[in-house]
C-alpha positions as CSV (number, residue, x, y, z in Angstrom):
1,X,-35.9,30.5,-39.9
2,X,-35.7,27.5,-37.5
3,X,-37.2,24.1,-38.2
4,X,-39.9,22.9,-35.9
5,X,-38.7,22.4,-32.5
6,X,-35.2,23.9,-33.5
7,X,-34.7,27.5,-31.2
8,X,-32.8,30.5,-32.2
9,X,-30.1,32.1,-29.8
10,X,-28.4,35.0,-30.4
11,X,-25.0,35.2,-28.9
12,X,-22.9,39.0,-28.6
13,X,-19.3,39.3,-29.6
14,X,-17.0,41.3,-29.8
15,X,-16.2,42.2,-33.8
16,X,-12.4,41.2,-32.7
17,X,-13.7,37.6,-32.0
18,X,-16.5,37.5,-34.4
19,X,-13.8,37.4,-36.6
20,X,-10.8,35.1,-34.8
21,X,-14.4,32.5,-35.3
22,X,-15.5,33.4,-38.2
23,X,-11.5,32.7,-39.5
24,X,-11.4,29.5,-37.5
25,X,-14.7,28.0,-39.5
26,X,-13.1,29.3,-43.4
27,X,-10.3,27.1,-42.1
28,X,-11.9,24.1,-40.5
29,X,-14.4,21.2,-41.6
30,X,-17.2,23.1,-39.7
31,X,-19.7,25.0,-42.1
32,X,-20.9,27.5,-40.2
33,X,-20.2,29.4,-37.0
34,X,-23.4,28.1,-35.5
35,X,-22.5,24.4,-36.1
36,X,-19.4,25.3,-34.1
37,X,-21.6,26.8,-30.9
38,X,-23.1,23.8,-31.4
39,X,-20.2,21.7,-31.6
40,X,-17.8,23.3,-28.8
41,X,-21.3,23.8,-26.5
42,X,-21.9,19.7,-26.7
43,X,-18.4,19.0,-26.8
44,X,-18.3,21.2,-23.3
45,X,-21.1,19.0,-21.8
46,X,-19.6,15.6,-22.8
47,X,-16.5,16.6,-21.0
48,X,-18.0,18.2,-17.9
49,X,-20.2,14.4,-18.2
50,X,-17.1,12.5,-18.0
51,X,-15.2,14.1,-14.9
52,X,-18.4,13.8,-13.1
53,X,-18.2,9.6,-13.8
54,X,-14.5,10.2,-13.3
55,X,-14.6,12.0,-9.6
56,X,-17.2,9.5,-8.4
57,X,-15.4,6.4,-10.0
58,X,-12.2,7.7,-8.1
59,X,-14.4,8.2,-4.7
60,X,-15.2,4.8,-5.2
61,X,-12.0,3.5,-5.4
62,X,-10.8,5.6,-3.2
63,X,-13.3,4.5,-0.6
64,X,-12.2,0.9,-1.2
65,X,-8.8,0.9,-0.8
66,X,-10.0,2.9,2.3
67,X,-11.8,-0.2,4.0
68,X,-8.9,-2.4,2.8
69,X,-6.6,-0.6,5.1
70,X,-9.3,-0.6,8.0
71,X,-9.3,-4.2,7.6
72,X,-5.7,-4.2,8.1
73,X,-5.5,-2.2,10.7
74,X,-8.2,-4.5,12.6
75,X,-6.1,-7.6,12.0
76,X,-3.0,-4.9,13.9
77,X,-4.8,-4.0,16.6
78,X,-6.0,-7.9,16.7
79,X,-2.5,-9.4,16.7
80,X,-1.2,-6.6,19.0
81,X,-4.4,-7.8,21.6
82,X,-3.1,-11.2,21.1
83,X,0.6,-10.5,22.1
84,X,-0.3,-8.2,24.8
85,X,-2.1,-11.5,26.4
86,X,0.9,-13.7,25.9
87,X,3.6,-13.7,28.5
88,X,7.3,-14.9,28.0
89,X,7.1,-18.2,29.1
90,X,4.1,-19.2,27.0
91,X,4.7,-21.9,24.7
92,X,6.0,-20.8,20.8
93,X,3.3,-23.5,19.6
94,X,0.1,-21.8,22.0
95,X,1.3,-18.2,20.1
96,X,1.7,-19.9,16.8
97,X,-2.0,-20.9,17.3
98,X,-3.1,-18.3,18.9
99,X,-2.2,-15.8,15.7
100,X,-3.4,-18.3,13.7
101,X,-6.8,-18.2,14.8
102,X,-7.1,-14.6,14.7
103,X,-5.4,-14.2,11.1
104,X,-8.3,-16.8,10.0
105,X,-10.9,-14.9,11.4
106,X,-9.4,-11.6,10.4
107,X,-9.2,-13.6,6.9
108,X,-12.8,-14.8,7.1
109,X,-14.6,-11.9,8.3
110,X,-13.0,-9.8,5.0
111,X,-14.5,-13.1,2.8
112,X,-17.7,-12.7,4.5
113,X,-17.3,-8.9,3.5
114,X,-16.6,-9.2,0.1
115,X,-19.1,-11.4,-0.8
116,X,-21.9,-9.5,1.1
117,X,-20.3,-6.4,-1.5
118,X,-20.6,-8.5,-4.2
119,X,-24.1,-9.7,-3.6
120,X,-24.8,-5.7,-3.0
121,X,-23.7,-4.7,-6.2
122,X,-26.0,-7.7,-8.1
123,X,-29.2,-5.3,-6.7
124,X,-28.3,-2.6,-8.5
């Protein structure tokens, strides 16, 4: 008989597997059949628990690394604007400048980035 809020199942097997279980608990640390439902059942649920935190921690990452390589692509197509405006006779120290500005921009705007992120994670 149960114990207060305890619930009985009944679970249907097979007299074939009633007896691979019933074999598996004589030679195990488990003292009944029931404590291994309950065992294997939580055991089950932990795991299916974990992948869930796993798949969402790897969409995470994955969905960092894929706005890191956005912002590179940005600074590209930045420096490739850049070049397409300079012609052949403009001076080596104009284009030195001219990418250096846009790296430090392209390098500021993923500073002003990460710490809007960071400040975004503090409200959780």
């Amino acid at each position: 008989m149960p114990s207060a809020g305890e619930i009985t199942y009944t679970v249907r097997l097979e007299e074939e597997q009633r007896d691979e279980w019933a074999n598996f608990v004589e030679d195990s640390d488990f003292s009944s059949t029931s404590q291994l439902v309950r065992t294997a059942v939580s055991e089950y649920i932990q795991r299916d628990s974990d992948e869930h935190e796993f798949e969402k921690e790897l969409r995470d990452v994955n969905n960092e690394i894929i706005n890191e390589i956005s912002q590179v692509l940005d600074g590209i197509e930045q420096t490739r604007e850049i070049t397409a405006n300079i012609d052949s006779k403009t001076d080596p120290d104009t284009i030195h400048e001219l990418t250096y500005q846009s790296s430090l921009e392209s390098y500021k705007r993923m500073e002003f980035e990460d710490s809007d992120e960071e400040g975004d994670s503090s409200d959780e």
